[in-house]
PDB file with SEQRES, HELIX, SHEET and CRYST1 records, atoms N, CA, C and O in Angstrom:
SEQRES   1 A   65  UNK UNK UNK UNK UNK UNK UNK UNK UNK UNK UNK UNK UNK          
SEQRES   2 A   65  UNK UNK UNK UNK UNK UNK UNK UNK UNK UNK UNK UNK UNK          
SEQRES   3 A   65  UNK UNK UNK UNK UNK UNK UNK UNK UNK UNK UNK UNK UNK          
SEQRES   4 A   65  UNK UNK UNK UNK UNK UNK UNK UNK UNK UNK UNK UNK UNK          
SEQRES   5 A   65  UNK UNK UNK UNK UNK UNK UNK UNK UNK UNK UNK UNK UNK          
HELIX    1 AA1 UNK A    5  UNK A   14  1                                  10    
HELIX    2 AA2 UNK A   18  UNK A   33  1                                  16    
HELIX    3 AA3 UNK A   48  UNK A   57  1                                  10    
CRYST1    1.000    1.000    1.000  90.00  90.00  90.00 P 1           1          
ATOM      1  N   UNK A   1      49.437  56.585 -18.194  1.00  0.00           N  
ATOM      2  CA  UNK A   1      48.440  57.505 -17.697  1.00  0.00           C  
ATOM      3  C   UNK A   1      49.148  58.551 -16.837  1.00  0.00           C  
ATOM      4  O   UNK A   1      49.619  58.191 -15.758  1.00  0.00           O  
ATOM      5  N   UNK A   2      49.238  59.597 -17.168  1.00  0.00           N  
ATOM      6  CA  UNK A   2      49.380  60.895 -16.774  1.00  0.00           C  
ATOM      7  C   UNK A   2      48.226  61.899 -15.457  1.00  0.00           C  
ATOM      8  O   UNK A   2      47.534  62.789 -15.949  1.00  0.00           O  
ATOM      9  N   UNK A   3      48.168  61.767 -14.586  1.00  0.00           N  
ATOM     10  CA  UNK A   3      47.133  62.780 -14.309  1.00  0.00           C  
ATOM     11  C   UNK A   3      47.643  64.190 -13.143  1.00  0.00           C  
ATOM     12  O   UNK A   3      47.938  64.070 -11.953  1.00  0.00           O  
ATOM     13  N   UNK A   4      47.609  65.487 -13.985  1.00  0.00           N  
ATOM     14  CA  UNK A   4      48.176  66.751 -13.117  1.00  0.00           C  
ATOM     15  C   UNK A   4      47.703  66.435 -11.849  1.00  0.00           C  
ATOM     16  O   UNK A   4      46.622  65.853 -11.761  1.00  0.00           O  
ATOM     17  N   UNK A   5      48.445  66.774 -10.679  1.00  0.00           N  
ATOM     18  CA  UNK A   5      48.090  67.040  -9.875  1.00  0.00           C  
ATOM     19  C   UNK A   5      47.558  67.920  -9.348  1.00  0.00           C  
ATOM     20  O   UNK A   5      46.767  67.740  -8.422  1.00  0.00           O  
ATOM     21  N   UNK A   6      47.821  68.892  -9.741  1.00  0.00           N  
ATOM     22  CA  UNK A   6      46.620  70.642  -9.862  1.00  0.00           C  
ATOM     23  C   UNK A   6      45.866  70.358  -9.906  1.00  0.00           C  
ATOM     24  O   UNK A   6      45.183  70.409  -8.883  1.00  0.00           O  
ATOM     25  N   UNK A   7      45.178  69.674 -11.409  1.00  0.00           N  
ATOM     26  CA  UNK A   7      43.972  70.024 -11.472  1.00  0.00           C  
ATOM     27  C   UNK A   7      43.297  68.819 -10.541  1.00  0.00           C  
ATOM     28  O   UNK A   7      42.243  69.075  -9.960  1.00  0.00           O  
ATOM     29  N   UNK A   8      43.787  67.759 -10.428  1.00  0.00           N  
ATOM     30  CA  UNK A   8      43.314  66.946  -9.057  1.00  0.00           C  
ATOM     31  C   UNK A   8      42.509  67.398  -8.293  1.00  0.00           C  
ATOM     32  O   UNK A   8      41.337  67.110  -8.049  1.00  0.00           O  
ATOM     33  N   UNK A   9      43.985  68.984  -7.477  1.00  0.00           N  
ATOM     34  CA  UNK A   9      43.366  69.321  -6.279  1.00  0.00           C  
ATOM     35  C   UNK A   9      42.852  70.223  -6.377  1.00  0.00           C  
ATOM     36  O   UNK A   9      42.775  70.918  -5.364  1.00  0.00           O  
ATOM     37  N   UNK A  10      42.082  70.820  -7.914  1.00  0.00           N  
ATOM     38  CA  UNK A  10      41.469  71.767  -8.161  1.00  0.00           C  
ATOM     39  C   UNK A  10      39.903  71.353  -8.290  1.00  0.00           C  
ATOM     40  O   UNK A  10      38.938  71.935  -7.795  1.00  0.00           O  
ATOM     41  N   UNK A  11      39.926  70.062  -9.175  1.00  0.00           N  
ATOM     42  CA  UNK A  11      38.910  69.212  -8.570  1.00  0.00           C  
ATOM     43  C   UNK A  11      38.231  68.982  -7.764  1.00  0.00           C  
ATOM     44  O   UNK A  11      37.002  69.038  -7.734  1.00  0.00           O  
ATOM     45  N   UNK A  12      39.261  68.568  -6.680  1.00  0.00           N  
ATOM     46  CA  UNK A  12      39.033  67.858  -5.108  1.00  0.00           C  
ATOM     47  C   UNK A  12      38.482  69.161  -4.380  1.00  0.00           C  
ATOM     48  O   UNK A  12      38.339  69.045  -3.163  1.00  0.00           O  
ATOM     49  N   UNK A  13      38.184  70.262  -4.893  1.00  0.00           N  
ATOM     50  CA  UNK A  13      37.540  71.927  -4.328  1.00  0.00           C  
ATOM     51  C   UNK A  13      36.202  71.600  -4.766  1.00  0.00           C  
ATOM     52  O   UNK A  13      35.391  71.887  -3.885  1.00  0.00           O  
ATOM     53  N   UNK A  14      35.667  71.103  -5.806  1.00  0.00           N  
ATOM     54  CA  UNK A  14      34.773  70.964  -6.638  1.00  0.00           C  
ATOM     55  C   UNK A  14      33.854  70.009  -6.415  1.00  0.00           C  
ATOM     56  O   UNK A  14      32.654  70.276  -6.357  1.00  0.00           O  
ATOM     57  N   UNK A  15      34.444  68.533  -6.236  1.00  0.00           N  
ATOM     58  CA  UNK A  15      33.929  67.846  -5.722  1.00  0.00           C  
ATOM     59  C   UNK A  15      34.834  66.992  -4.842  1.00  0.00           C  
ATOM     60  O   UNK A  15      35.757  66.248  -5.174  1.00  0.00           O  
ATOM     61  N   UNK A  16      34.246  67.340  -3.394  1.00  0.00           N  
ATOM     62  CA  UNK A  16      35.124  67.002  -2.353  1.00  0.00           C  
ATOM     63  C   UNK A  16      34.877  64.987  -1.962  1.00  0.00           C  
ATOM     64  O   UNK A  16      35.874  64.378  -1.573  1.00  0.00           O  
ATOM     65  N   UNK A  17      34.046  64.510  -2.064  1.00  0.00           N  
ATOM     66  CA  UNK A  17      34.341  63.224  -1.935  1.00  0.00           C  
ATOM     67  C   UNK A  17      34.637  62.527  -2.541  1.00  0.00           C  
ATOM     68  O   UNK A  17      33.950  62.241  -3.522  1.00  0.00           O  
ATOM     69  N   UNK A  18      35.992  61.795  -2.232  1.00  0.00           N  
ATOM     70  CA  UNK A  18      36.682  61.514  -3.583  1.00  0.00           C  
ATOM     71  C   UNK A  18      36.413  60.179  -4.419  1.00  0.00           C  
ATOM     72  O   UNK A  18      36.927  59.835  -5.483  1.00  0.00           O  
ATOM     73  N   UNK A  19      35.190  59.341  -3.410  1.00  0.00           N  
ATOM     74  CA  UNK A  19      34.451  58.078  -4.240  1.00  0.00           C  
ATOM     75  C   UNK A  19      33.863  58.630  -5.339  1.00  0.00           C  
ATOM     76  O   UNK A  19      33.831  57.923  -6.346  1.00  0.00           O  
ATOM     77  N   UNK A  20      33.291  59.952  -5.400  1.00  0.00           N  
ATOM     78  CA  UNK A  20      32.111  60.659  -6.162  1.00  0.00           C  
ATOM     79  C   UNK A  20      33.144  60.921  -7.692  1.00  0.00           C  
ATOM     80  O   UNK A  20      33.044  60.585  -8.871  1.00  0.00           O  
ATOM     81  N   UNK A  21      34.173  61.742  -6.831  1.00  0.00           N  
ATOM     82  CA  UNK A  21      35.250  62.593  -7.857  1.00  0.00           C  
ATOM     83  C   UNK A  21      35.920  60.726  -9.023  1.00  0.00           C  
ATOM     84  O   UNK A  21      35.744  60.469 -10.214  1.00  0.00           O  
ATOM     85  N   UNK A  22      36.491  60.067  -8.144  1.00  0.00           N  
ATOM     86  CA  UNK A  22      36.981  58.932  -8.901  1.00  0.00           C  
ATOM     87  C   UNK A  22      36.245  57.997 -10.240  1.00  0.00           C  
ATOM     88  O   UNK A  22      36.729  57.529 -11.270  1.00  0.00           O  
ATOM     89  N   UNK A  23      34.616  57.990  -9.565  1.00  0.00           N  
ATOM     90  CA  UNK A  23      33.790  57.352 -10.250  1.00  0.00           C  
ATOM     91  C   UNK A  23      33.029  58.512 -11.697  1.00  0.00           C  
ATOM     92  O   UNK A  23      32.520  58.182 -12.768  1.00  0.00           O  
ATOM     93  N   UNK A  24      33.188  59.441 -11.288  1.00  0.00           N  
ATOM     94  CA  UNK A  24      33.020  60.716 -12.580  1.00  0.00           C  
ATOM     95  C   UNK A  24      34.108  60.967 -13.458  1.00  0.00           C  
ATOM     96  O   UNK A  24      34.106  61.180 -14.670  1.00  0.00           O  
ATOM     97  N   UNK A  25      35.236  60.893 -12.464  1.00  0.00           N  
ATOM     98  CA  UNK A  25      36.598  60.885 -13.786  1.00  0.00           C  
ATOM     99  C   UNK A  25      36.229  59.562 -14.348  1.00  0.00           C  
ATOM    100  O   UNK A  25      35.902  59.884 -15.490  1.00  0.00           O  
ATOM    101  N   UNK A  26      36.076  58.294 -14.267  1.00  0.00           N  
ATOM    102  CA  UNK A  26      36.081  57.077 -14.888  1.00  0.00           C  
ATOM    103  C   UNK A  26      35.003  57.394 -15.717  1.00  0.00           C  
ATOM    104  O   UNK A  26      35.207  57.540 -16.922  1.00  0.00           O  
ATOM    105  N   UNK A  27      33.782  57.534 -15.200  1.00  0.00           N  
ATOM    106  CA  UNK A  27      32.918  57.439 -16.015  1.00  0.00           C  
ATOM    107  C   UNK A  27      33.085  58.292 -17.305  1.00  0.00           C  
ATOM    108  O   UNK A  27      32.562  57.911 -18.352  1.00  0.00           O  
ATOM    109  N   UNK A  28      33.892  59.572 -17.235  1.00  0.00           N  
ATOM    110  CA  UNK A  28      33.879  60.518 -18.358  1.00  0.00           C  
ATOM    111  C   UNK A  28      34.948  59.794 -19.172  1.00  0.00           C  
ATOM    112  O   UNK A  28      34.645  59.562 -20.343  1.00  0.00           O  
ATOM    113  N   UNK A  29      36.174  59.389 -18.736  1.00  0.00           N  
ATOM    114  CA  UNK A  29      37.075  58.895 -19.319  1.00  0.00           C  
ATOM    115  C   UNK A  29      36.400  57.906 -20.324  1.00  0.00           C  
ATOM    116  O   UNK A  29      36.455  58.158 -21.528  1.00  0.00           O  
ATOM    117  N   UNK A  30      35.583  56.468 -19.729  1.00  0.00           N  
ATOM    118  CA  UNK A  30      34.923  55.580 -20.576  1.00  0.00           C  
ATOM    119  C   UNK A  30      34.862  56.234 -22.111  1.00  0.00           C  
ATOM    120  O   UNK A  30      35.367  55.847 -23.164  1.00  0.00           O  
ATOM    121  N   UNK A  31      33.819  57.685 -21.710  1.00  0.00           N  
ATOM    122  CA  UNK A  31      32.760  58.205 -22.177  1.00  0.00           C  
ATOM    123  C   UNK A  31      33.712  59.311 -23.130  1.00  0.00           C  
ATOM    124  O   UNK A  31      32.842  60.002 -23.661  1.00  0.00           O  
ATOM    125  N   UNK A  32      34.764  59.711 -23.507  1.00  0.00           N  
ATOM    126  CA  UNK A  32      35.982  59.702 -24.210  1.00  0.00           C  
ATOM    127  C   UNK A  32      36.436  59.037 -24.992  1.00  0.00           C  
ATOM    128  O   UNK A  32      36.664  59.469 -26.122  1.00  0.00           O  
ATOM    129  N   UNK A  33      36.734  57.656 -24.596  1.00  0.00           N  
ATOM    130  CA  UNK A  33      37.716  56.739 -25.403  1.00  0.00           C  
ATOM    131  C   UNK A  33      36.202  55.837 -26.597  1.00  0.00           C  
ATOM    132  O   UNK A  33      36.341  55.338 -27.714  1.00  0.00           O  
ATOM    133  N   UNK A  34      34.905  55.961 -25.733  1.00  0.00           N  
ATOM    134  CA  UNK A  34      34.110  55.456 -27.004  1.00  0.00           C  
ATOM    135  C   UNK A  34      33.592  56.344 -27.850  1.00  0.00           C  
ATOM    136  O   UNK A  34      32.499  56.035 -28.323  1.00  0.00           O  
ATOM    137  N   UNK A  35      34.317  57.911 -28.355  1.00  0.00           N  
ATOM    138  CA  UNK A  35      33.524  58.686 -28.864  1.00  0.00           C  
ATOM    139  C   UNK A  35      33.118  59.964 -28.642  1.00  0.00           C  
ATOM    140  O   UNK A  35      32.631  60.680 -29.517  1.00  0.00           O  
ATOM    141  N   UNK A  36      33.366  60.410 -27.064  1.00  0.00           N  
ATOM    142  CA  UNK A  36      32.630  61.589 -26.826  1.00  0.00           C  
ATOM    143  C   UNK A  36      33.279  62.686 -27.094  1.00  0.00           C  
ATOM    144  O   UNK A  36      34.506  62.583 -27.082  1.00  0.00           O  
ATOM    145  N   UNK A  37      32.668  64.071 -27.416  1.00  0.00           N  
ATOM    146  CA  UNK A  37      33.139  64.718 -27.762  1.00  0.00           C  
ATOM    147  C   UNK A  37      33.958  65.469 -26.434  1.00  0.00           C  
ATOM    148  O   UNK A  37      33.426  65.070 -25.398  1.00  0.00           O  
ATOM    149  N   UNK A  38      35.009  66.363 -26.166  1.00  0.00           N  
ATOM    150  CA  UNK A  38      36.264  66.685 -25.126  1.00  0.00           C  
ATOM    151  C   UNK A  38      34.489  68.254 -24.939  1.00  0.00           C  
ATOM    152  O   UNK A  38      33.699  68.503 -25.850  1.00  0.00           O  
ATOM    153  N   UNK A  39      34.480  68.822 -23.701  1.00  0.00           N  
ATOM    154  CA  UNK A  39      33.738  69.807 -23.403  1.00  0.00           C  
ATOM    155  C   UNK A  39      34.342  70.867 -23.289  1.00  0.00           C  
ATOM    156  O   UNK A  39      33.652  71.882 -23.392  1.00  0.00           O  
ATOM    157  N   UNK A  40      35.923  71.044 -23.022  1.00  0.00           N  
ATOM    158  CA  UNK A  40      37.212  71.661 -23.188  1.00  0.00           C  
ATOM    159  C   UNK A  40      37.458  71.602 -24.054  1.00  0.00           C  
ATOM    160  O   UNK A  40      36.890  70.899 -24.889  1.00  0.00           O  
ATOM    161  N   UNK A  41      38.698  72.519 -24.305  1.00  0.00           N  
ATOM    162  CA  UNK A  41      39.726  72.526 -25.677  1.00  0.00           C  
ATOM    163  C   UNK A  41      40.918  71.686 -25.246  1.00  0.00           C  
ATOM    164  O   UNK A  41      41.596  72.381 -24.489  1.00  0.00           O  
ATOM    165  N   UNK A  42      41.393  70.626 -25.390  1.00  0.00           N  
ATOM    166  CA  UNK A  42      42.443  69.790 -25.201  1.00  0.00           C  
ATOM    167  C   UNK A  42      43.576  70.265 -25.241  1.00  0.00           C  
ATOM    168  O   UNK A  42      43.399  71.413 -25.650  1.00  0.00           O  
ATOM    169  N   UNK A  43      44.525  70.129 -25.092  1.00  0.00           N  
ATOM    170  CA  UNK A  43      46.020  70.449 -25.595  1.00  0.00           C  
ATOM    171  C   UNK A  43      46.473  69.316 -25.814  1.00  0.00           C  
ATOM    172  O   UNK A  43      45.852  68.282 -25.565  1.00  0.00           O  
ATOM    173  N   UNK A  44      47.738  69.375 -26.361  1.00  0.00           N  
ATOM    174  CA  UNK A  44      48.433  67.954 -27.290  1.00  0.00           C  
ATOM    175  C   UNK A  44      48.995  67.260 -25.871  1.00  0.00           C  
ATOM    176  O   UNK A  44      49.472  66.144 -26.077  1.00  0.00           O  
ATOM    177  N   UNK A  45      49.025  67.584 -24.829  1.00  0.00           N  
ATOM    178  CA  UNK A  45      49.810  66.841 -23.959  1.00  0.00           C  
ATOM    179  C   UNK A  45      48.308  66.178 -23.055  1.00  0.00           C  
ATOM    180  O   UNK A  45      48.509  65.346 -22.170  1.00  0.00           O  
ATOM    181  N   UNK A  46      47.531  66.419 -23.227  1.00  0.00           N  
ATOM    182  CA  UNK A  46      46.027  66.604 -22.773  1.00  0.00           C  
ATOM    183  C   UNK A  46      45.303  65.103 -22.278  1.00  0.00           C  
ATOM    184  O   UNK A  46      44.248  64.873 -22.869  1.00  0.00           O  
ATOM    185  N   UNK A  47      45.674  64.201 -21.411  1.00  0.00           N  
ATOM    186  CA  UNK A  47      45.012  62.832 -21.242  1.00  0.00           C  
ATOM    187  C   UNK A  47      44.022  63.061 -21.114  1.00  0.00           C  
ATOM    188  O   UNK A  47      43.654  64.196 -20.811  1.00  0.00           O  
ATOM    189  N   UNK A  48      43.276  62.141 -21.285  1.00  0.00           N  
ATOM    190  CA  UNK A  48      41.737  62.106 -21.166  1.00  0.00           C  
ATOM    191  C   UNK A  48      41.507  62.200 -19.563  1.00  0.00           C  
ATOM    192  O   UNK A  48      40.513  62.878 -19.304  1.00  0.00           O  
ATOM    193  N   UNK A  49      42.083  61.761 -18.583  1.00  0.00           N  
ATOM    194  CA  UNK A  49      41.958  61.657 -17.262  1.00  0.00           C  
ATOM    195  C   UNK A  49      42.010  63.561 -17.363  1.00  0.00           C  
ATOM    196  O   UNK A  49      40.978  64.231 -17.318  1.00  0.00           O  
ATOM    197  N   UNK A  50      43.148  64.056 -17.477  1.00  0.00           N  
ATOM    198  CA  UNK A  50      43.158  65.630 -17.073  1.00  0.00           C  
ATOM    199  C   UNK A  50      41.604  66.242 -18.119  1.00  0.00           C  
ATOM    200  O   UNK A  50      40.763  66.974 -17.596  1.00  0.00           O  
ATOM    201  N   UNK A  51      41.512  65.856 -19.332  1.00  0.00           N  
ATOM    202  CA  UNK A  51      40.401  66.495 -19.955  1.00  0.00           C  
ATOM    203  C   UNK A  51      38.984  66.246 -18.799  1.00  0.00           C  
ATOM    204  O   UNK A  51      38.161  67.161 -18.785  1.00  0.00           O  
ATOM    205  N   UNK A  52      38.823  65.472 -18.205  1.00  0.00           N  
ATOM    206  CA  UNK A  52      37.736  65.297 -17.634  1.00  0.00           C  
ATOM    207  C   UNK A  52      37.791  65.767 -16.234  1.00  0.00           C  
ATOM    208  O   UNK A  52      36.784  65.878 -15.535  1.00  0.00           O  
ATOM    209  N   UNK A  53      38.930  66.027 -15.860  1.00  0.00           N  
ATOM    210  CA  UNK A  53      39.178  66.728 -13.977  1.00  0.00           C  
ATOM    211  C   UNK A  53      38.514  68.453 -15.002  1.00  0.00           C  
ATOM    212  O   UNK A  53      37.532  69.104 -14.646  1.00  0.00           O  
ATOM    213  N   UNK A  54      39.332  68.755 -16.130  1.00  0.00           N  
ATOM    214  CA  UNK A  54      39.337  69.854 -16.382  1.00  0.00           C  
ATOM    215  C   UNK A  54      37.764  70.258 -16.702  1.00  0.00           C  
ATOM    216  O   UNK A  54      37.263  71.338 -16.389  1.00  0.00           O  
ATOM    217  N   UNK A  55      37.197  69.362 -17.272  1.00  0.00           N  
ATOM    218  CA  UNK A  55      35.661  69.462 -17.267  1.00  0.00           C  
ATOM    219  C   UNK A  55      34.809  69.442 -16.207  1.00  0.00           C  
ATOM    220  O   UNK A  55      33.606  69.698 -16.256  1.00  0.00           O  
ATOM    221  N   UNK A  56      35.384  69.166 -15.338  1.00  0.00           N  
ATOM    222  CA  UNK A  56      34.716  69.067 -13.757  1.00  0.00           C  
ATOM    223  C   UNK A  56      34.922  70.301 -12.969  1.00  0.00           C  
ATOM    224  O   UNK A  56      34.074  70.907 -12.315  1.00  0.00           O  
ATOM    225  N   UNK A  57      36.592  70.681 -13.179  1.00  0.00           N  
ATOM    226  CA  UNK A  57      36.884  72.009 -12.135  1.00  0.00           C  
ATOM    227  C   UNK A  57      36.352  73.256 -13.022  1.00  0.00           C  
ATOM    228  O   UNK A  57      36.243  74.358 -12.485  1.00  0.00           O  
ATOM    229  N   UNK A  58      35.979  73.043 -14.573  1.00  0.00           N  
ATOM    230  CA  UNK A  58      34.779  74.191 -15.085  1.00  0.00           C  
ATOM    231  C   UNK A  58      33.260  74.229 -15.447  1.00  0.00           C  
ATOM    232  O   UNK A  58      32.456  74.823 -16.166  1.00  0.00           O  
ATOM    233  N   UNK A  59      33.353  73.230 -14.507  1.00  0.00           N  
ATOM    234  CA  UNK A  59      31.482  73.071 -14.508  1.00  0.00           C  
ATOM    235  C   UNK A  59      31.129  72.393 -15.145  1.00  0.00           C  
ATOM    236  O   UNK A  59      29.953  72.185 -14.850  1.00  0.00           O  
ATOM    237  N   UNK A  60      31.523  71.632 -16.223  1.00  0.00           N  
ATOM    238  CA  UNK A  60      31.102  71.399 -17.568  1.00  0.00           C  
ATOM    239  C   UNK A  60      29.906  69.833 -17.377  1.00  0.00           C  
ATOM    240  O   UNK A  60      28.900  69.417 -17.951  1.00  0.00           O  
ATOM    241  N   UNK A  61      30.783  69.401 -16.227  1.00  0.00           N  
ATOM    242  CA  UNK A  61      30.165  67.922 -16.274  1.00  0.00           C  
ATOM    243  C   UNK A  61      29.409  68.489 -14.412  1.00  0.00           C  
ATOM    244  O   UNK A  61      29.781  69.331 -13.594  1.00  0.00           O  
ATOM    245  N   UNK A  62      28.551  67.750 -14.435  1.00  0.00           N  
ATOM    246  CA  UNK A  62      28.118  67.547 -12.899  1.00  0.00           C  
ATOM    247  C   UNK A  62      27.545  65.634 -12.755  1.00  0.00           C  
ATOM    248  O   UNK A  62      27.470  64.749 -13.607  1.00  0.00           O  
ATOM    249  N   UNK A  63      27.267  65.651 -11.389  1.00  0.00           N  
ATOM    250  CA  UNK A  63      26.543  64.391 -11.200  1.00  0.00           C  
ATOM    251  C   UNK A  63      24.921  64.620 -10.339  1.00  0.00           C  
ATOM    252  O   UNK A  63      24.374  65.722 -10.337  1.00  0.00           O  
ATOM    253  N   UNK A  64      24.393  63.561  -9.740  1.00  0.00           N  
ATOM    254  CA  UNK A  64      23.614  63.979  -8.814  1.00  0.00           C  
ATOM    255  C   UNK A  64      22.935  62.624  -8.276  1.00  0.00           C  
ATOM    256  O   UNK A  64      22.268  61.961  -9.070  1.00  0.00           O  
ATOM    257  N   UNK A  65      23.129  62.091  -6.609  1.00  0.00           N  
ATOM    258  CA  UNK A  65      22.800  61.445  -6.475  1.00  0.00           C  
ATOM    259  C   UNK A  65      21.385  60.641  -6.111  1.00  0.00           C  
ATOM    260  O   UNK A  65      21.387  59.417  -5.980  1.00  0.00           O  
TER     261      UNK A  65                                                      
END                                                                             
């Protein structure tokens, strides 16, 4: 498992508490490996952990408690 650190802390701008941020990367990741379609364009070096920070630091995914 690979995860940029950029987009981490590009993330961590986005959504600043990082119980919130940890449990949304997991949950999207799950939500990846059974099927889901990427909301980004991937690149070949592209983990699913960075596809889903990257879906977060462009809006793509939100939560709400």
């Amino acid at each position: 498992m690979y995860i940029d650190t950029t987009l981490l802390a590009k993330a961590q701008k986005v959504i600043s508490n990082p119980n919130i941020l940890i449990n949304l990367v997991s949950k999207r990741v799950w939500q990846l490996r059974n099927g889901g379609d990427p909301l980004v364009h991937p690149t070949e070096k592209s983990t699913l952990e960075n596809i889903a920070l990257r879906e977060i630091i462009d809006h793509k995914i939100s939560y709400s408690l």
